[in-house]
N, C-alpha and C positions, 0 to 999 in steps of 0.2 A: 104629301110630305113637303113637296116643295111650296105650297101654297102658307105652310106653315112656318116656314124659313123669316125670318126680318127681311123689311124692305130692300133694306141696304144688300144684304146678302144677295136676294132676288137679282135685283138691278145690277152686282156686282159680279157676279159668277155667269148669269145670261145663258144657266146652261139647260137646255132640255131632257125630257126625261130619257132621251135614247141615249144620250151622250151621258147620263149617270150611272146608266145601266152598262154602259160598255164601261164606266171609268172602275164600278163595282166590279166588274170581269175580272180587269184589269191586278184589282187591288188584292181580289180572290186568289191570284194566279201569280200572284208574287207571294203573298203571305203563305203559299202552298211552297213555293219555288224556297222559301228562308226557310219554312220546318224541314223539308229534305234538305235540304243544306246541312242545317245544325244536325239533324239526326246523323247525315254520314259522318259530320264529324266530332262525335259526341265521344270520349275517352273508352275504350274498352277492356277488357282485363287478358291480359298478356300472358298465357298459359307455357310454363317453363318447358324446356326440352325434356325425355325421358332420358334418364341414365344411361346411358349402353356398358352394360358389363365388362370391365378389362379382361385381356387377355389373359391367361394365367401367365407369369413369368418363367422365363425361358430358359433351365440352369445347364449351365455347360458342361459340357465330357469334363471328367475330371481326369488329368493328365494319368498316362501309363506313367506305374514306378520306374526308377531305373532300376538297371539289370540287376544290379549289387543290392538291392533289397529284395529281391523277390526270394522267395522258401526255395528251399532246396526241392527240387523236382518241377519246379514252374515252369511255366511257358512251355516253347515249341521243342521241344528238345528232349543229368547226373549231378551234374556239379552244380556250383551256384548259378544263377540264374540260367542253365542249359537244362537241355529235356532229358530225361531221364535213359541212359544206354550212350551215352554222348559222351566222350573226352574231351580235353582244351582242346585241342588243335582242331575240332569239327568230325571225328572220325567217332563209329561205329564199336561202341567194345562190344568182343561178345558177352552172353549170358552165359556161355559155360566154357570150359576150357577140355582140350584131350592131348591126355597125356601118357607116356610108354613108360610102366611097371615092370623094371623087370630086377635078377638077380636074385637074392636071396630073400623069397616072396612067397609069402603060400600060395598066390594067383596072379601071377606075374602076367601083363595083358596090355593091350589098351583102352585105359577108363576114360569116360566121360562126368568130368567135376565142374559144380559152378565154380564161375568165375569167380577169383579170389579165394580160391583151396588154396591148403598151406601141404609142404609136402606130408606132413605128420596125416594132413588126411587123404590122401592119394595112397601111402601104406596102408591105412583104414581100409581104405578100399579094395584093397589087395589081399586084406584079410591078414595083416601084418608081418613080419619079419620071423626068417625062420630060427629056429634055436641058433644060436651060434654065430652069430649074422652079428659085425661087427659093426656098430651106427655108427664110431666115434667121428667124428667133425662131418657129421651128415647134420644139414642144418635144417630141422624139420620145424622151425619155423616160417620158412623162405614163403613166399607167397609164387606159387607153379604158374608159368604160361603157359599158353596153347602152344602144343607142338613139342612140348620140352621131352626127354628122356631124364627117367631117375631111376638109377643102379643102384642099387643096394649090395653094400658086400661082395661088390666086384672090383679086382684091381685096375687103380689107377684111377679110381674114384672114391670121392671123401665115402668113410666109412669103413672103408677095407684098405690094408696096407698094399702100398706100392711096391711091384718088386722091382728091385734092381738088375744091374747085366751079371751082377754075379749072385744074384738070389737072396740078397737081404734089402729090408726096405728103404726105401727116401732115395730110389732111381728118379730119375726125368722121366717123367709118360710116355709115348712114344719110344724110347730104348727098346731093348731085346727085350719080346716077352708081353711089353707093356701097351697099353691102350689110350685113346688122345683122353688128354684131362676135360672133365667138363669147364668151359667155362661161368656157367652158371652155377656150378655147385663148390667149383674150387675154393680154396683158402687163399689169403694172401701170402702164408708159409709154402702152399704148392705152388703159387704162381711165381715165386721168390725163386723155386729149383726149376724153375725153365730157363732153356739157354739165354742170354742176354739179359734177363729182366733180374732186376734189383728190389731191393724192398720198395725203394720209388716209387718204381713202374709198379711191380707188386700191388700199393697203395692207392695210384691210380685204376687198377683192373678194376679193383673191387670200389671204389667210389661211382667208376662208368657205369657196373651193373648195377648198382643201387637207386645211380639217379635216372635210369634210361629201362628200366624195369629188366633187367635181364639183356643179353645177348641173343638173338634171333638169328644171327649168320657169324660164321668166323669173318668174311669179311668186316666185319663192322669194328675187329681190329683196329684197322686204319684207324676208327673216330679219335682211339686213343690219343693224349699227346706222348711223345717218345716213343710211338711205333712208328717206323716208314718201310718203306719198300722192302728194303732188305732184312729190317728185321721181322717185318710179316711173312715173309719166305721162307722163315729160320723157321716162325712158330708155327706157321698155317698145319704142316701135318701132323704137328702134335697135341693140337687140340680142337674141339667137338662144342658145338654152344652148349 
């Protein structure tokens, strides 16, 4: 090969064949050295990320109603948003009420009534009023508490005339003869013939027990306004809740 070269070339390069042979090495070993080169960096295709599934979204408690909407019997607790057997004030009604039958009764006793009997059925329950038996201003619509006494046609209580100190009716309760007035069943006409009290007072007896459910002790008296000391002392033994 190199005998085949031109003169000039010959003469000019002066190179031997050991020295072509290494320069060839040489040329082998870099033209090798640039294809790895370009090969590592030849553009490659850029495989996108996988999806990752969202979370589900995350819905929040939905607020408790207030009290004032909730059904009647809701929550922990009768009334509007109270549990059921519950008064305002936090206290415990009972489920039933007992109550003393007695007087002019075919089964005069002590009954056990749900709670919110009227007296008309406490009589029911007693198997009702005897022949003769005078109801008038027995108010048997009242709604009975626990604990209450209801006479029927006994004097000195609505329904049967009161006697007097000289034996005709519309005495004071308590006189000769007579027995304490209830206070839960009386009139505001009876509460009028008690010593001291006026139609006034009268008017307030009967508003006290309307809004306070009845009278539960003679003490409670006192709540009255225009009762005090001494005139609770006048009425105390004349009258019975």
């Amino acid at each position: 090969m190199g005998e085949r070269l031109p003169l000039w070339v010959q003469t000019r390069c002066g190179l031997e064949p050991r020295t072509l042979a290494a320069l060839a090495v040489v040329l082998v070993v870099a033209a090798c050295a640039a294809a790895g080169t370009f090969w590592a960096g030849r553009p490659e295709p850029v495989r996108a990320p996988e999806i990752v599934d969202a979370a589900p979204p995350v819905t929040p408690p939905e607020p408790a109603p207030p009290e004032s909407a909730l059904p009647s019997g809701a929550g922990s607790g009768g009334g509007l948003g109270r549990g059921a057997g519950e008064n305002p004030v936090g206290g415990k009604v009972p489920a039933e009420v007992v109550v003393d039958v007695g007087g002019k009764v075919r089964s005069p006793g002590v009954l056990t009534l749900p709670a919110g009997s009227r007296v008309a059925d406490a009589l029911r329950a007693a198997g009702g009023a005897r022949p003769g038996a005078d109801l008038t201003g027995l108010n048997r619509a009242r709604v009975l508490f626990d604990g209450e006494q209801v006479l029927v046609g006994v004097p000195g209580v609505p329904g049967a005339p009161v006697p007097s100190p000289g034996g005709g009716p519309g005495a004071v309760p308590g006189g000769s003869g007579g027995v304490p007035l209830s206070l839960n069943a009386a009139t505001a006409e009876q509460f009028d013939g008690l010593p001291g009290v006026g139609p006034v007072l009268a008017r307030r007896l009967v508003e006290h027990r309307a809004e306070h459910g009845g009278f539960r002790a003679v003490e409670e008296l006192r709540e009255v306004d225009g009762i005090g000391e001494r005139r609770f002392a006048d009425l105390r033994p004349l009258v019975r809740p």
